[in-house]
C-alpha positions in Angstrom: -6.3 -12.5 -4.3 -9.4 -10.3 -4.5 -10.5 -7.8 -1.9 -12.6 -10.6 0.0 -9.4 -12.2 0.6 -7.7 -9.6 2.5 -6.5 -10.9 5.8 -8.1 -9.7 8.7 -3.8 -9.4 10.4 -3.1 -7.4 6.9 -5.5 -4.6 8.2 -4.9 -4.9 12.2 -1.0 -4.5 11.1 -1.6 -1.2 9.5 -3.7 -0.3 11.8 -1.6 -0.8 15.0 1.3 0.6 13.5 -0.4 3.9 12.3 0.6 6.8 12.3 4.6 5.4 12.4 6.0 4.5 9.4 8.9 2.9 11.8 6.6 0.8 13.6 5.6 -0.8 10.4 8.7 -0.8 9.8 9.7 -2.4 13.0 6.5 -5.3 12.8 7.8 -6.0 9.2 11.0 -6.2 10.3 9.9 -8.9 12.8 7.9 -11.2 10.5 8.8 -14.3 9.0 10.0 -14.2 5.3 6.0 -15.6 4.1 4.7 -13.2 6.2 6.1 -10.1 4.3 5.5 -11.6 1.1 2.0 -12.1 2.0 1.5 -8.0 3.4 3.0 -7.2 0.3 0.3 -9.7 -1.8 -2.6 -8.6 0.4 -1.1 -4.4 0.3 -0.8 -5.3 -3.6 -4.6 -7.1 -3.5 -6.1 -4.3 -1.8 -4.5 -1.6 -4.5 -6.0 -3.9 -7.5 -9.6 -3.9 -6.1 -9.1 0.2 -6.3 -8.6 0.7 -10.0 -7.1 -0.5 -12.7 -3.9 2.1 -13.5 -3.6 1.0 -17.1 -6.8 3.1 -17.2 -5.9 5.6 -15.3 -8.6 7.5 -13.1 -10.2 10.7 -14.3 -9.7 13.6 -12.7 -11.3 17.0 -13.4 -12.0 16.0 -17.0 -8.3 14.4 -17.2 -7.4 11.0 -17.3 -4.2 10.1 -15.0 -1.0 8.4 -16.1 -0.6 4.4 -15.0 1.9 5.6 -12.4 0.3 8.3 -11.0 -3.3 5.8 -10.4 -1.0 3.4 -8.8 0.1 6.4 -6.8 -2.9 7.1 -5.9 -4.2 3.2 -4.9 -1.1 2.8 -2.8 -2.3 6.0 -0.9 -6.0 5.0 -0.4 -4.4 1.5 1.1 -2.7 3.4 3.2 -5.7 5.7 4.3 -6.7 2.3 6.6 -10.0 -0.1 5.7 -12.6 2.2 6.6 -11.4 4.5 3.5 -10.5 1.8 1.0 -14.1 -0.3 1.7 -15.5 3.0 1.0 -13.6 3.9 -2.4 -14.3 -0.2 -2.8 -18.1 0.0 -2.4 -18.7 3.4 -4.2 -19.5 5.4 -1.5 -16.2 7.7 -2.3 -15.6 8.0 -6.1 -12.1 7.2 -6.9 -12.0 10.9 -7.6 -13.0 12.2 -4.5 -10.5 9.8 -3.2 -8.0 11.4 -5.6 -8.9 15.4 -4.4 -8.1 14.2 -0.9 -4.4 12.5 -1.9 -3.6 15.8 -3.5 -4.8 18.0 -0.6 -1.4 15.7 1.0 -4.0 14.5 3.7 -1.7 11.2 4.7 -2.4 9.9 8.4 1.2 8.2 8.2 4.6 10.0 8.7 7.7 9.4 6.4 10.4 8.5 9.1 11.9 4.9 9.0 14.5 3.5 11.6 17.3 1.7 8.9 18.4 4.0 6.6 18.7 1.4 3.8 14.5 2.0 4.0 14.8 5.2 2.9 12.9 6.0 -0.9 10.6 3.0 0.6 8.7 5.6 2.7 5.0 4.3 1.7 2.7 1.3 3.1 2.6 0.2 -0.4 7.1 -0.3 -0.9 7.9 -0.7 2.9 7.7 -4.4 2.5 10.0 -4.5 -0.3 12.8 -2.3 1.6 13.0 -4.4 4.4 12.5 -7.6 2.1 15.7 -6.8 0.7 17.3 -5.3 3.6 16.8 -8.8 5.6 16.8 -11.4 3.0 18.9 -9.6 0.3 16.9 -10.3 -2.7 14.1 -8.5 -4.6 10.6 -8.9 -3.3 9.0 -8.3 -6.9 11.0 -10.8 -8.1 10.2 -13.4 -5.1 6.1 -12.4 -5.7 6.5 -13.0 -9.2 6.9 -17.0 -8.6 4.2 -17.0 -6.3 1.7 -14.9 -8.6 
């Protein structure tokens, strides 16, 4: 799925929900089993068209680990469309994009409602907390078939 196939409900679900992490939570919560599979395709889509982490994005003169530019395309999903079309389109250099994820600007809070959700706390795992926590299986592993 490339960044032109982003749904349209993918965005309106992140944006009705922000700034609660709970509400996103809560909507996930509510979906149907294809429906949180396909947020976590479109939230995994939408990462991908940022940068490719096994390149790592430079940062004053440094290049950043895989994890760490995953990190960092998670956050940038999370900042809302406005802010990824812009890191998307080259208007914001994946590094300017970077100085602002370390400043700790995040417009989302960290609380969740089920405590199983805990160490999910992002826009980018959320899916797979309450994946398992409802359905009892691992999301990465359920994507992997439909990949």
């Amino acid at each position: 799925m490339g960044p032109e196939h982003i749904p349209e409900w993918f965005w309106q679900a992140m944006e009705a929900a922000r700034p609660r992490l709970a509400a996103l939570e809560s909507w996930l919560g509510a979906q149907p089993r294809q429906v949180v599979e396909d947020f976590a395709l479109a939230h995994e889509a939408a990462q991908d068209a940022l940068a490719d982490p096994a390149e790592g994005v430079r940062v004053d003169g440094e290049t950043w680990s895989e994890d760490s530019t995953e990190d960092l395309c998670r956050w940038v999903v999370g900042q809302g469309r406005e802010f990824w079309q812009a890191v998307v389109a080259g208007e914001l250099t994946p590094e300017a994009a970077a100085r602002r994820y370390l400043d700790g600007a995040d417009p989302w809070d960290e609380e969740v409602a089920d405590p199983r959700h805990r160490g999910y706390q992002s826009t980018g795992f959320l899916a797979h907390g309450v994946y398992r926590s409802r359905f009892g299986e691992d999301l990465d592993e359920r994507l992997d078939r439909r990949r």
